[in-house]
MARPA-202418 format. One record per residue: residue number from 1; residue in one letter; x, y, z of N, C-alpha, C, O in turn. Coordinates in steps of 0.001 Angstrom, whole numbers, plus 500000, padded with zeros to 6 digits. Layout:
BEGIN
ATOM_n_res_n_xx_n_yy_n_zz_ca_xx_ca_yy_ca_zz_c_xx_c_yy_c_zz_o_xx_o_yy_o_zz
ATOM_NUM_A_X_Y_Z_X_Y_Z_X_Y_Z_X_Y_Z
...
This chain:
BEGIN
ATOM_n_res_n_xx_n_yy_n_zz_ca_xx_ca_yy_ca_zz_c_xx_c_yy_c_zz_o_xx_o_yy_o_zz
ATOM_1_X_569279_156006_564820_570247_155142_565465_571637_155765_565281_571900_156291_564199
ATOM_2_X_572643_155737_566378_573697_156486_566252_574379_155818_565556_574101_154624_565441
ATOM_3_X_575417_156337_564915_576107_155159_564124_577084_154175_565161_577565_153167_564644
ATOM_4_X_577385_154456_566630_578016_153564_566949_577698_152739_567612_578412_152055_568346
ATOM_5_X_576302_152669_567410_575410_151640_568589_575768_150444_567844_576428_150331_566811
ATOM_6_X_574942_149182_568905_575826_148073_567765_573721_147303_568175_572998_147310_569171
ATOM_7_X_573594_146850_566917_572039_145975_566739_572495_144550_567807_573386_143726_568013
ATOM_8_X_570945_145070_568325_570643_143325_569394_571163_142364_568870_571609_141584_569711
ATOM_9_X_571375_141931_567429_571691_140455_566769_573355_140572_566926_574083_139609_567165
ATOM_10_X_573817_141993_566738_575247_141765_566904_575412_141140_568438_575836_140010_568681
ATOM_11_X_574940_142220_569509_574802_141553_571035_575007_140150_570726_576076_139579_570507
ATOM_12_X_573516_139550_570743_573273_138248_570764_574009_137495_570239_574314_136484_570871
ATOM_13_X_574705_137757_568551_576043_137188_568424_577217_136275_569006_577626_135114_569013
ATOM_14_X_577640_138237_569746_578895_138208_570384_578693_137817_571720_579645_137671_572486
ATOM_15_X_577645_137657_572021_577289_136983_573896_577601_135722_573750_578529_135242_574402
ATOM_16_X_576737_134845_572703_576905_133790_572269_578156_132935_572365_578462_132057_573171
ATOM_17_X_578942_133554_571071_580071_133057_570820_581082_133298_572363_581507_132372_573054
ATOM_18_X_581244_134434_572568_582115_134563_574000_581502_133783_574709_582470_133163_575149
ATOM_19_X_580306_133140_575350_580137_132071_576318_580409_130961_575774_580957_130340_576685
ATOM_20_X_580385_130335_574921_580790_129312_574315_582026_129381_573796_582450_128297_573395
ATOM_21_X_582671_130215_573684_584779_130327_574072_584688_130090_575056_585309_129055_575295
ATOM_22_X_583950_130715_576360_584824_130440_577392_584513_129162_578219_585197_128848_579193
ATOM_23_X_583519_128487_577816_583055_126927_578358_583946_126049_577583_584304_124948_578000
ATOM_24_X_584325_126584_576365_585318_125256_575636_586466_125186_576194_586861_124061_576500
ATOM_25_X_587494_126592_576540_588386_126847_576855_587717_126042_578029_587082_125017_577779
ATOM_26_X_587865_126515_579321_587376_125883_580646_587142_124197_580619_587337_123546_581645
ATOM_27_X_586664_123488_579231_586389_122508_579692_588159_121708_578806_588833_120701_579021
ATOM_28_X_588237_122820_577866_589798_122426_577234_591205_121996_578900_592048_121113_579061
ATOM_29_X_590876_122844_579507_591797_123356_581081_591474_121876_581891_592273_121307_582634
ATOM_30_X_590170_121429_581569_589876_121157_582986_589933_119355_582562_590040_118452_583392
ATOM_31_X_589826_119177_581003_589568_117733_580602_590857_116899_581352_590662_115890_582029
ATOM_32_X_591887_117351_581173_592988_116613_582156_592686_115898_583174_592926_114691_583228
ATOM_33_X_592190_116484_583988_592033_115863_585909_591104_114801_585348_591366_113691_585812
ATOM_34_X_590167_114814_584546_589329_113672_584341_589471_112353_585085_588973_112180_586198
ATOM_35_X_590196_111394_584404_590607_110277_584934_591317_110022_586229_591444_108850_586585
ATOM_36_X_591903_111213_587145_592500_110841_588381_590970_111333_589251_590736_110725_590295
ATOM_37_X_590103_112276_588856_588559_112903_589459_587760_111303_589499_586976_111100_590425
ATOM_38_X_587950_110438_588684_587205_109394_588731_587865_108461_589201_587194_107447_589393
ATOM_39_X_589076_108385_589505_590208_107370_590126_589675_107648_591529_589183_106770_592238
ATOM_40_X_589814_109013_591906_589293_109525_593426_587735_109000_593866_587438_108796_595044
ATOM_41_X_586844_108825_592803_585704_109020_592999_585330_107406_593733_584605_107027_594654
ATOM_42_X_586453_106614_592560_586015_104917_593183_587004_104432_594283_586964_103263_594669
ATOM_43_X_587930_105369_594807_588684_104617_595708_587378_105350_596882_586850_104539_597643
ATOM_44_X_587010_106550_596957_585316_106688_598033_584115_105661_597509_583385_105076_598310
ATOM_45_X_584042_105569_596597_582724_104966_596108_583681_103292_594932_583826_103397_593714
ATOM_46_X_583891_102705_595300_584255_101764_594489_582669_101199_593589_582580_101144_592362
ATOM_47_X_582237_101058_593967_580972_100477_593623_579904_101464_592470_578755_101135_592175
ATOM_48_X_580626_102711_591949_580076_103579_591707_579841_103313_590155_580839_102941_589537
ATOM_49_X_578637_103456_589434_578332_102596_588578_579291_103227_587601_580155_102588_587000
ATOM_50_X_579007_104995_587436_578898_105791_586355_580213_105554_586149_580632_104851_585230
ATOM_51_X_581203_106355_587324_582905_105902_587403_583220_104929_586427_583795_105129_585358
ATOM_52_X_582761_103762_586920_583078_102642_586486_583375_102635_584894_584378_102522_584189
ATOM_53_X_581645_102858_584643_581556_102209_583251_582898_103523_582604_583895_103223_581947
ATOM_54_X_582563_104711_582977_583136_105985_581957_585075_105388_582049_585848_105685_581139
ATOM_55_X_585474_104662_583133_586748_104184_582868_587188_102912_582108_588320_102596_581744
ATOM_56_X_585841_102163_581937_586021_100838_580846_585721_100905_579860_585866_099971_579072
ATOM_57_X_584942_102578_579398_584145_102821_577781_585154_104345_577381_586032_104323_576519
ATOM_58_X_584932_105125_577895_585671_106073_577583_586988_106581_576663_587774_106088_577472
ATOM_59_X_587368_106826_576230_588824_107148_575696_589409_108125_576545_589205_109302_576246
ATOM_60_X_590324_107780_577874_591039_108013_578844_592676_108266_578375_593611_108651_579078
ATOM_61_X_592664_107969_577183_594299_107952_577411_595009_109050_577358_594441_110135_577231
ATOM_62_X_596409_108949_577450_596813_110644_577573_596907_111175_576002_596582_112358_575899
ATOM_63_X_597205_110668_575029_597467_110972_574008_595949_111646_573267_595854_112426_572319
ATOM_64_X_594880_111020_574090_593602_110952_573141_592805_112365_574090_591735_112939_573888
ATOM_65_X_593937_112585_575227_593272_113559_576384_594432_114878_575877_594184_116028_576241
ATOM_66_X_595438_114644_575194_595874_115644_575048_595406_116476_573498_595771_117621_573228
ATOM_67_X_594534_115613_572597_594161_115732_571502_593114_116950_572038_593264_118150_571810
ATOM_68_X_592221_116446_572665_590832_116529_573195_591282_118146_573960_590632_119128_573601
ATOM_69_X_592008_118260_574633_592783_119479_575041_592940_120596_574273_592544_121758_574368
ATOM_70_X_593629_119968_573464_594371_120855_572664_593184_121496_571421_593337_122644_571004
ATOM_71_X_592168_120723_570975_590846_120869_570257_590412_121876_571055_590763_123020_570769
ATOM_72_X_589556_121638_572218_588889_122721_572966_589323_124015_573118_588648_125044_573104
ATOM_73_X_590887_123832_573311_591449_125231_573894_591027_125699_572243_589997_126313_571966
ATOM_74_X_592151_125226_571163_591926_126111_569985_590400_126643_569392_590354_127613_568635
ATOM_75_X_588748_125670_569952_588201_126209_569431_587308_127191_570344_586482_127944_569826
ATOM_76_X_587476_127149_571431_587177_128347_572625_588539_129534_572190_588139_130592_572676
ATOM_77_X_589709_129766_571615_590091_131027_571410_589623_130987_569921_588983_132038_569944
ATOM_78_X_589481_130533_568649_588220_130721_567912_587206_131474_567924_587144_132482_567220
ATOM_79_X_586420_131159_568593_584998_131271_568921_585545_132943_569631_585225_134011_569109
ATOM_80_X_586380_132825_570857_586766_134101_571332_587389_135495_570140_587193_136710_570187
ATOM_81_X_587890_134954_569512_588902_136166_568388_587176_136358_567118_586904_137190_566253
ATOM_82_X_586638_135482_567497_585159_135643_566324_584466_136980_567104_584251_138093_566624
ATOM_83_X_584205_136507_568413_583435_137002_568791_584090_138448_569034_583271_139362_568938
ATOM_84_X_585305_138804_569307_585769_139812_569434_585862_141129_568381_585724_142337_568574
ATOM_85_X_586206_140201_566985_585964_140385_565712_584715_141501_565597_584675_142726_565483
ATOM_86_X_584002_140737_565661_582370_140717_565365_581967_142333_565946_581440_143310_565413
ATOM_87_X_582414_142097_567075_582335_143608_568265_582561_144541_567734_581798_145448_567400
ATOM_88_X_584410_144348_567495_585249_145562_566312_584547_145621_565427_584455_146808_565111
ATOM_89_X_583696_144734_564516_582783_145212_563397_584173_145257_561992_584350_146007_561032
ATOM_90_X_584964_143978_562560_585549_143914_561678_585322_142788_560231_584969_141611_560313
ATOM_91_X_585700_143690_558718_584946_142902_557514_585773_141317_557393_585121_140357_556982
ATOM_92_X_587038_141169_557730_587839_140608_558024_587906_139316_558353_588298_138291_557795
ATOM_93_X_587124_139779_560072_586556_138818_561109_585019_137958_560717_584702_136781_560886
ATOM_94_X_584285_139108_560139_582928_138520_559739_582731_137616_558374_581842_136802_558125
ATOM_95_X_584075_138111_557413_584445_137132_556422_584705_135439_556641_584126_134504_556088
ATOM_96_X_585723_135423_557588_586411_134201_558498_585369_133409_558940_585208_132202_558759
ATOM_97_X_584459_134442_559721_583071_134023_560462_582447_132961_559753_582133_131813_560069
ATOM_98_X_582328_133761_558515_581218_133004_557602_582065_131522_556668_581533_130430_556471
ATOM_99_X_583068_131820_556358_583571_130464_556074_584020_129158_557165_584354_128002_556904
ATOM_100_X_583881_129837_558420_584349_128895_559410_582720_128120_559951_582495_126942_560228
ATOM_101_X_581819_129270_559954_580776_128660_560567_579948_127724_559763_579177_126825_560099
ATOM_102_X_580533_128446_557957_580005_127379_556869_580172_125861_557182_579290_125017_557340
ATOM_103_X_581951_125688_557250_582236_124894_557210_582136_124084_558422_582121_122896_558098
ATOM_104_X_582046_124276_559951_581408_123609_561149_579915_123505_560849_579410_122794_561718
ATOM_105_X_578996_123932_559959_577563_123749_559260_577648_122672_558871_576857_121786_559195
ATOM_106_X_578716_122499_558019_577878_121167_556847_578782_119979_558040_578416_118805_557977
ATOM_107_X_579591_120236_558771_580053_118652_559632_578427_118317_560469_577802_117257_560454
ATOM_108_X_578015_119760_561235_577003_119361_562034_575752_119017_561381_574878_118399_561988
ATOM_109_X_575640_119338_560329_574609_119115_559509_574416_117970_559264_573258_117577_559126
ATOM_110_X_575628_116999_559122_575836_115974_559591_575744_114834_560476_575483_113642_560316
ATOM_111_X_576128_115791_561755_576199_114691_562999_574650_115168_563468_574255_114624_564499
ATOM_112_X_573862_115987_562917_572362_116051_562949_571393_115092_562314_570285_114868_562800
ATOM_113_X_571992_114347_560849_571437_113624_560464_571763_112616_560999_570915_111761_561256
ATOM_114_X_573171_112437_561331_573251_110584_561469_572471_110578_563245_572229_109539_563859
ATOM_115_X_572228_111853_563722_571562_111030_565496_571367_112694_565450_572214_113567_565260
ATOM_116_X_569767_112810_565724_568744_113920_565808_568823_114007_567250_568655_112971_567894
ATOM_117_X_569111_115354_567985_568742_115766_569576_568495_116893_569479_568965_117837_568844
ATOM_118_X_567359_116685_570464_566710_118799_570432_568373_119246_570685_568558_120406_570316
ATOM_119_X_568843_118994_570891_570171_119923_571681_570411_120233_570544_570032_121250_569963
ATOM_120_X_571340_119008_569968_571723_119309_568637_571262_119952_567252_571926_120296_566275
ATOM_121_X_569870_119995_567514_568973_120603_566013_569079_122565_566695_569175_123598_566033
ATOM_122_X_569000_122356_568330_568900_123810_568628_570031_124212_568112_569903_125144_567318
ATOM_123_X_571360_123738_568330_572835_124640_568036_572569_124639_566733_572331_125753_566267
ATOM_124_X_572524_123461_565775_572276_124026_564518_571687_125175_563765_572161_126113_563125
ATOM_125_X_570293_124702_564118_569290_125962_564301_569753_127519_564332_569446_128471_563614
ATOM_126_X_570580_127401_565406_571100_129079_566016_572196_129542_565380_572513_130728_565285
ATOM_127_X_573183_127957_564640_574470_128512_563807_573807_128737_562869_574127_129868_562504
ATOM_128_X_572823_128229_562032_572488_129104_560515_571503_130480_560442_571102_131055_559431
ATOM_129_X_571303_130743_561578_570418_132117_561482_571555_133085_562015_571266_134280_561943
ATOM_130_X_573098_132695_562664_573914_133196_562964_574811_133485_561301_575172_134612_560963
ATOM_131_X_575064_132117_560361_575064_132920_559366_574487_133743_558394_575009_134568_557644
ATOM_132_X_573192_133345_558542_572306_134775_558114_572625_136033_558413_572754_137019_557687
ATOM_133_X_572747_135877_559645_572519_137475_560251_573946_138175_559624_574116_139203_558968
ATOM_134_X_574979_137043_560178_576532_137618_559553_576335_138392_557650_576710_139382_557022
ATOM_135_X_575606_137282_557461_576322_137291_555231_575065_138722_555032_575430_139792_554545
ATOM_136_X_573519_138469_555524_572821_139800_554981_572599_140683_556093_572087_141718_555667
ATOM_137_X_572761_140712_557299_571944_141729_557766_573383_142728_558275_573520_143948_558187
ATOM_138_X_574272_141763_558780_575634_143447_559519_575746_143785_558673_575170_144869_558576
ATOM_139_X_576480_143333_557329_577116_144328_556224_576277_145944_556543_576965_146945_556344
ATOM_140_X_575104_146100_556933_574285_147097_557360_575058_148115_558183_575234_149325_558046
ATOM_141_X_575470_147200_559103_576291_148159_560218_577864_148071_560326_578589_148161_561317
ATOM_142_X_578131_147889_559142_580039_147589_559435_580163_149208_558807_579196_149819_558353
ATOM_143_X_581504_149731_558881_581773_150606_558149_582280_150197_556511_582600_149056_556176
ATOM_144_X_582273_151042_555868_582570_150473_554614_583731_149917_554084_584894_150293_554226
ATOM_145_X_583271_148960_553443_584416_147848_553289_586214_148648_552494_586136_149193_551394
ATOM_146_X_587152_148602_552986_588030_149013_552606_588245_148483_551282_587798_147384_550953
ATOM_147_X_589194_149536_550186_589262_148913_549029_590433_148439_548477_591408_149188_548544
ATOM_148_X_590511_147765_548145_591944_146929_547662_592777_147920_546771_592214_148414_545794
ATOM_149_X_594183_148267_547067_594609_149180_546197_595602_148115_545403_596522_147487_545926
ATOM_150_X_595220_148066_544096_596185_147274_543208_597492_148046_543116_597666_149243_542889
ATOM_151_X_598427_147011_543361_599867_147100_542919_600316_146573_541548_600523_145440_541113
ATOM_152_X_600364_147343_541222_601253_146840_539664_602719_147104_539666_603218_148023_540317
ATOM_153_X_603151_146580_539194_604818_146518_538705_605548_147743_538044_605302_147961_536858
ATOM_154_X_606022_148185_538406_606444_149830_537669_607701_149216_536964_608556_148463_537431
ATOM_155_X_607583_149712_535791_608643_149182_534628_609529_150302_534505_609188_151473_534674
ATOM_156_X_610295_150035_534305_611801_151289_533852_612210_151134_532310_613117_151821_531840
């Protein structure tokens, strides 16, 4: 193997994470129009069930739409600077990786127990064999970890 090829799991990785940056971002862009898309939908369809209910149950407001915004965008460029990371084969990026994906682990690990969905057990599923692959198997293919040069204090 040449040394600059990069292993299928890195691929699969970095495919990963970059499609899922760019659906968060995209849905970060797009959550806005929401409520005037469904304003439009019942002045054609007044009678329209889904409209309906999603404007009497929903959290529509601007404050709770600019939250919701502002979440997506930051974790679609996340997910994007990971996945980019990951590519560069940087120790850095794959460090970050692993404490960020730790810590989105134990929330979902969570929202897995309190309400079980194949959906949800699959993403789980795929984030902890994603930190597997990160903590034992790249260290394989990164270049070697740079070494910390201590600074000490030069006395006179």
């Amino acid at each position: 193997m040449p040394a600059r090829s990069r292993p299928l799991g890195l691929l699969l990785i970095v495919a990963y994470k970059a499609i899922w940056g760019i659906l968060e971002i995209a849905a970060g862009v797009s959550v806005g129009s929401v409520p005037a898309l469904l304003q439009a939908e019942l002045v054609d369809d007044p009678q329209d069930q889904l409209a309906n209910w999603l404007l009497a149950h929903a959290p529509l407001e601007p404050a709770q739409l600019r939250a919701a915004t502002y979440g997506l965008l930051a974790l679609g460029a996340l997910k994007l600077v990971l996945a980019v990371g990951i590519w560069r084969r940087s120790w850095l990026v794959r460090d970050l990786a692993l404490v960020v994906m730790g810590v989105a682990g134990v929330f979902a690990g969570v929202a897995l127990a309190a309400h079980v969905t194949p959906f949800r057990l699959g993403v789980v599923a795929t984030d902890l064999l994603i930190v597997l692959y990160l903590w034992r198997f790249l260290p394989r293919h990164l270049p070697p970890r740079p070494r910390r040069v201590a600074t000490t204090p030069v006395l006179l």
